[in-house]
N, C-alpha and C positions, 0 to 999 in steps of 0.2 A: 363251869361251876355256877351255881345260885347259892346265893343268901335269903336268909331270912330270920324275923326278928321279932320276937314271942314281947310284943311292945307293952302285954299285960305286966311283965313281970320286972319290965325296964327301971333300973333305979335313977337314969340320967345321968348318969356321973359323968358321960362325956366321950369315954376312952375310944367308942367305937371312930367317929366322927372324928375324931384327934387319929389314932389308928391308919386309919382307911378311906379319908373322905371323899373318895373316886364311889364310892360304894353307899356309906350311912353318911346322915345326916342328922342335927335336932329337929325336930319336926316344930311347927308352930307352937306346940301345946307341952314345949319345953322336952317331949320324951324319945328318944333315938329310933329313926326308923330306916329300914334301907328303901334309897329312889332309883337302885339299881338292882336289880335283881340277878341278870347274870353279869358275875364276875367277869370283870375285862383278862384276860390271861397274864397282861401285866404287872395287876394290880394283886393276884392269887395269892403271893406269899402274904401281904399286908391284912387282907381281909381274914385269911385263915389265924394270924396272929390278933387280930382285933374278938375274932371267936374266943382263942384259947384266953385271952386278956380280960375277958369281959367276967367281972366280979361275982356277978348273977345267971352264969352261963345261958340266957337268953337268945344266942347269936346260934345260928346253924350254918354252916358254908359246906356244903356237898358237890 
């Protein structure tokens, strides 16, 4: 699986990084980015809920 994370439309709220933090993070400039790209298999359920969770549907996990 890959993530990724349309960082334009990002509101910061946080939930991703709180969620998933194997996966996103806040980026310096305060806004959520992923520093992982592919999903550890581990980590799958979490990330796919940080998608479904994310306020501004921003997040992709395919």
């Amino acid at each position: 699986m890959k993530a990724t994370l349309d960082r334009s439309g990002c509101i910061s709220c946080g939930l991703c990084p709180e969620t998933c933090p194997e996966v996103f993070r806040m980026g310096d400039d305060g806004v959520a980015e992923v520093y992982r790209e592919d999903v550890p298999p581990e980590v799958e359920d979490k990330a796919i809920q940080a998608q479904e969770g994310c306020p501004v549907s921003v997040i992709t996990v395919e």
